[in-house]
C-alpha positions as CSV (number, residue, x, y, z in Angstrom):
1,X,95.2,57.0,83.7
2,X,96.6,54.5,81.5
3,X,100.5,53.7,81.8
4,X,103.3,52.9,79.5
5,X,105.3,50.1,81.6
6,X,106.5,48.1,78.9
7,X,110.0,49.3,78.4
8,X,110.7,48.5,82.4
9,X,108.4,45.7,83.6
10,X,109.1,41.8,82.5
11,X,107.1,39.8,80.4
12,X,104.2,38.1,82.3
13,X,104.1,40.4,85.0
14,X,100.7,42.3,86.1
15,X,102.1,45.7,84.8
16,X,103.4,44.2,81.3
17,X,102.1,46.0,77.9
18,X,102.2,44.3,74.6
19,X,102.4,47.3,72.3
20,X,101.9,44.8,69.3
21,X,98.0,43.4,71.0
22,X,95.4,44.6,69.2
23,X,93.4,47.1,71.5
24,X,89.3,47.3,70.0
25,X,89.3,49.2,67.2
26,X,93.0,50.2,67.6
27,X,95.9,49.2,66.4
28,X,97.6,49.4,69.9
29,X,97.0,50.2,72.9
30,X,96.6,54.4,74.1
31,X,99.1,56.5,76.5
32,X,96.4,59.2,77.3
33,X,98.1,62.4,77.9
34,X,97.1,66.2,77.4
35,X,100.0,68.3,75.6
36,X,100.6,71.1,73.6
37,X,100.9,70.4,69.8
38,X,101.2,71.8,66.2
39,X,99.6,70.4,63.4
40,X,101.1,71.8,59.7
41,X,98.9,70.8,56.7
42,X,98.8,72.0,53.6
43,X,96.3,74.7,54.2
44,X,97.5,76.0,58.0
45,X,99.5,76.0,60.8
46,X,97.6,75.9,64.2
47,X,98.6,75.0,67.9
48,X,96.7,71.9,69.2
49,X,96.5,69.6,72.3
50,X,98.1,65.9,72.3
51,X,94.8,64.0,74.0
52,X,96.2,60.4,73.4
53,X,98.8,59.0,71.3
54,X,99.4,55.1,70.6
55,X,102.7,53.5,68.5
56,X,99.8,53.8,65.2
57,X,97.7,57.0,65.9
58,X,97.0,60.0,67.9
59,X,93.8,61.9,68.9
60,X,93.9,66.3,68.8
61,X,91.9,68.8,70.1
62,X,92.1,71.8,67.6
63,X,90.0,74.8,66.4
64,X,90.0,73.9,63.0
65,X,89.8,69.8,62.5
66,X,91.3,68.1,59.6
67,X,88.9,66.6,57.0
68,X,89.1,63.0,56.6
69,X,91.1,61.9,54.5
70,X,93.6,64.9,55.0
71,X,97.5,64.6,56.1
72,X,99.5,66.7,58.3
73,X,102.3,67.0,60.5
74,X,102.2,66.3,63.6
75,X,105.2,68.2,66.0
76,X,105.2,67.6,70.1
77,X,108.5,67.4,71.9
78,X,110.3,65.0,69.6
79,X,107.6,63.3,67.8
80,X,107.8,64.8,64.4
81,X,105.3,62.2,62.8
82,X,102.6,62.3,59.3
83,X,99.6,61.1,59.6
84,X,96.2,61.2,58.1
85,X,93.0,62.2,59.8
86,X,90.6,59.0,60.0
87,X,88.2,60.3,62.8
88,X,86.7,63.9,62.7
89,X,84.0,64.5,65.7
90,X,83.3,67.9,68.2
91,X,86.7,69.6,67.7
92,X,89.3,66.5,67.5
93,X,90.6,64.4,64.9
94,X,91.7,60.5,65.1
95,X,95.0,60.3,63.5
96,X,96.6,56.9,61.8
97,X,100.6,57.6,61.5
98,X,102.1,56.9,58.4
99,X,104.6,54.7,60.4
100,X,104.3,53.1,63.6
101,X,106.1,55.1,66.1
102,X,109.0,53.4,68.4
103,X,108.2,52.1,71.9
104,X,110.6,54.3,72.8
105,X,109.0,57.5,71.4
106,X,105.8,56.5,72.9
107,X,107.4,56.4,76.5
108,X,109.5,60.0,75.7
109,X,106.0,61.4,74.9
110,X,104.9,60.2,78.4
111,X,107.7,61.5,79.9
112,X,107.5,65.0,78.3
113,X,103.7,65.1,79.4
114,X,105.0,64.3,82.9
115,X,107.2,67.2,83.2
116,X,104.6,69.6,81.8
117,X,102.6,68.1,84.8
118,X,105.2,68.9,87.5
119,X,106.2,72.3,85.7
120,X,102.6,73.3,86.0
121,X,102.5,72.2,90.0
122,X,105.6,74.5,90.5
123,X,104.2,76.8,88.5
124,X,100.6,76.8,90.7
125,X,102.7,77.0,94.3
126,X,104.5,79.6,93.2
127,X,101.8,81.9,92.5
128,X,99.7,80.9,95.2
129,X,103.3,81.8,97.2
130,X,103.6,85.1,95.7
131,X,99.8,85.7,96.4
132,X,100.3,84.9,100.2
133,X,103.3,87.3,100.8
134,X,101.0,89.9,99.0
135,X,103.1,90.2,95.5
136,X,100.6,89.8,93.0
């Protein structure tokens, strides 16, 4: 899985990450993630999942994907960001943000998907816990 090092490595260094280099078709490089999400366009309000999110775009997972052309809001942890769908293929949308997002929001939204990883370890060991000692 990609990281986002930029904000703590040096310039030069093997782990360094120009968020400004062009990246393929992107505008900048991808944190890949997997995090709950709400979408609110004009027409609905539905829960979705973060699958990537760069300081330009974002790609969703949602039931009902946006058509192209169409803007919404998108809300995770404190990204609160419109943006306009630009990709629409098998349940997921390619978003481009209306504005670039900081680095430092970038890096907060790989920090949030990092505790929902750990919560959802703890989470896992505590059930299999209470299933051992027979109180499930």
């Amino acid at each position: 899985m990609p990281t986002v090092r930029h904000a703590l490595s040096k310039p030069g260094s093997a782990s360094h990450f120009d968020p400004f280099v062009k990246t393929g078709r992107r505008g900048a490089a991808r944190l890949r993630l997997a995090i709950p999400a709400r979408l609110i366009s004009l027409y609905s309000t539905q829960r979705c999942v973060l699958l990537d999110v760069s300081r330009t775009g974002a790609k969703i997972a949602l039931k009902k994907p946006l058509d192209l052309g169409e803007g919404a809001l998108l809300q995770v942890h404190t990204l609160d960001q419109f943006a306009s769908a630009v990709r629409c293929e098998n349940g997921r949308n390619g978003l481009e943000f209306e504005a670039p997002l900081s680095d430092e929001l970038v890096i907060q939204m790989r920090w949030f998907g990092e505790q929902i990883e750990e919560q959802e370890k703890r989470d896992l060991r505590e059930a299999v816990r209470a299933w051992v000692n027979g109180d499930h």
